[in-house]
Steps between C-alpha positions, in 0.01 A plus 500: 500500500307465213171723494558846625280818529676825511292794626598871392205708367656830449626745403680494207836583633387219772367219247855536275723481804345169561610341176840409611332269818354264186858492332645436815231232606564289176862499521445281808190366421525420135175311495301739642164622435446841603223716495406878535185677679576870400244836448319482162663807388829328541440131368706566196798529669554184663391359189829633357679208662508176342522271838137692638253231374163662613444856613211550720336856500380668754262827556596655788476865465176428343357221700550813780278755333206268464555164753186433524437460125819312459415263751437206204837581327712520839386144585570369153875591540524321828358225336732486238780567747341206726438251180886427404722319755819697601778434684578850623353890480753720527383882585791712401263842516445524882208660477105379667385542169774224405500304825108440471533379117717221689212378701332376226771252442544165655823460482832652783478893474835665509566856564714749687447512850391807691851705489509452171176543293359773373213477735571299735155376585529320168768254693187368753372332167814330415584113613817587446713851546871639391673775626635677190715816582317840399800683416567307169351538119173342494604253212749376736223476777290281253782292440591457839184413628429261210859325614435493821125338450600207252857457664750656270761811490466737235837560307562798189380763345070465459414339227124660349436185258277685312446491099321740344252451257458572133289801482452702103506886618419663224526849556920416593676632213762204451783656303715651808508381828300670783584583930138478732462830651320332818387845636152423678432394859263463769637855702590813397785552767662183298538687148786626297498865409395536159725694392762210576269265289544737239837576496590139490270413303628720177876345564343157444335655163813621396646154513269421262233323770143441521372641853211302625245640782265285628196631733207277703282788591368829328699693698814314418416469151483944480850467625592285262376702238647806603833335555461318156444872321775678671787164377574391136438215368285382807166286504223526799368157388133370616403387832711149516390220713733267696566274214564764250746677782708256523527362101618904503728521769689145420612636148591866660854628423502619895239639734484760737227572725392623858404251768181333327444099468597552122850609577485162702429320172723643284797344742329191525543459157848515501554874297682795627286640716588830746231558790487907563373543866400834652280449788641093588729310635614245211666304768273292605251507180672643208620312167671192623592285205863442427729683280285693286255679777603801682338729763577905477386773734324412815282707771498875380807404259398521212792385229627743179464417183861482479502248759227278295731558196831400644301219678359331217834493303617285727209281506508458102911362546322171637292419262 
């Protein structure tokens, strides 16, 4: 195989747990050329691997709200998907919204078949279909699927492949080192008590760290403030955009955060990294990168400080 087009729009979460499919792809394909047609929003994360060679963005979410207006743009990206000669499109997402991006490919479209996908109407558009277990991580579902498309096995731990980039942040103070508070996400049942934030927040200032919150709405960024008054020696920094999230996140001491695609990153990158889950199962899409990622809490179990503490102290031994 030479030319390949993965498919996997989003989410964030979704989009990172795809990274290991390109490390795994050129380990058996060292010559390959691999491309990546993935939601605007989220274009700077494939971008974080050096083997993705072109990204290609797409609008969905907004194409939806206004179709008819986006007509011009939609057919543009088929074009462009149409223009370069591939030898296989590989739809790891499972979704119609993925399936259909495959149609405008003319090359063998491989997906899971209908047990398996997401949505499994998406497998009618495939030339091609896997089953891939359900009851397995979905990095390991990628991987599989990938394997079983281009004819190899998966073997070890996933592998992310991602370097991150050289980003100034000036507002970092760079004379101690600093733990990401990653306290934001999409639903409120998925939070950690404050109170917990805070509490473990001022034993990290009494080692002498720099707590970091980071926010991506208003309403997350008056939590951060609020958190950021009631811990020493901690910074509620601007509004950061993918790019500037990770340059933070790769130089982190640790990271802690609730089940958001930014907790996802932080393991991707390879530092300790503990997943707090409250309303979740982490089984099948928690942290899920080696050593230095682990998943606390669950569905209405929401883990102690204590527990993050003790946790974390482990972590650090393998560093």
């Amino acid at each position: 195989m030479q030319n390949l087009l993965l498919i996997k729009t989003s989410s964030l979460g979704d989009v990172l747990h795809n990274l290991p499919v390109v490390t795994d792809i050129c380990k058996h394909f060292p010559a390959a050329n691999i491309d990546w047609v993935v939601e605007e929003s989220f274009a700077a994360l494939p971008a974080l691997h050096p083997r993705v060679q072109r990204i290609i963005p797409v609008a969905i979410r907004r194409w939806r709200k206004a179709w008819w207006t986006s007509r011009g743009e939609i057919k543009s990206t088929c074009t462009t998907l149409r223009e370069r000669h591939y030898d296989l499109a590989l739809d790891t997402q499972g979704l119609l919204k993925s399936a259909l991006i495959t149609r405008c490919v003319s090359a063998p479209r491989c997906g899971m078949d209908w047990s398996s996908a997401r949505e499994p109407l998406a497998s009618l558009f495939y030339n091609r279909t896997f089953s891939v277990p359900k009851d397995q991580h979905a990095v390991e579902r990628n991987r599989q699927l990938a394997g079983l498309a281009l004819g190899y096995t998966p073997a070890g731990a996933p592998d992310y492949g991602i370097q991150a980039p050289a980003v100034e942040l000036p507002w970092l103070k760079k004379s101690a080192p600093y733990v990401v508070l990653l306290h934001a996400t999409s639903r409120d049942d998925k939070l950690w008590e404050e109170n917990k934030w805070i509490a473990l927040g001022k034993i990290f200032a009494q080692q002498g760290m720099q707590l970091v919150l980071p926010w991506g709405s208003d309403k997350e960024k008056i939590r951060s403030e609020r958190l950021a008054a009631a811990i020493p020696n901690t910074i509620s920094p601007p509004r950061l955009n993918l790019t500037e999230a990770t340059a933070l996140l790769a130089h982190a001491h640790a990271a802690i955060g609730v089940d958001t695609g930014l907790s996802h990153l932080a393991a991707a990158l390879n530092i300790p990294t503990i997943g707090i889950y409250t309303a979740t199962d982490p089984g099948l899409t928690g942290l899920h990168a080696g050593k230095l990622a682990v998943n606390l809490g669950g569905k209405q179990a929401s883990p102690s400080v204590d527990d993050v503490m003790s946790t974390l102290t482990q972590l650090l031994k393998h560093v």
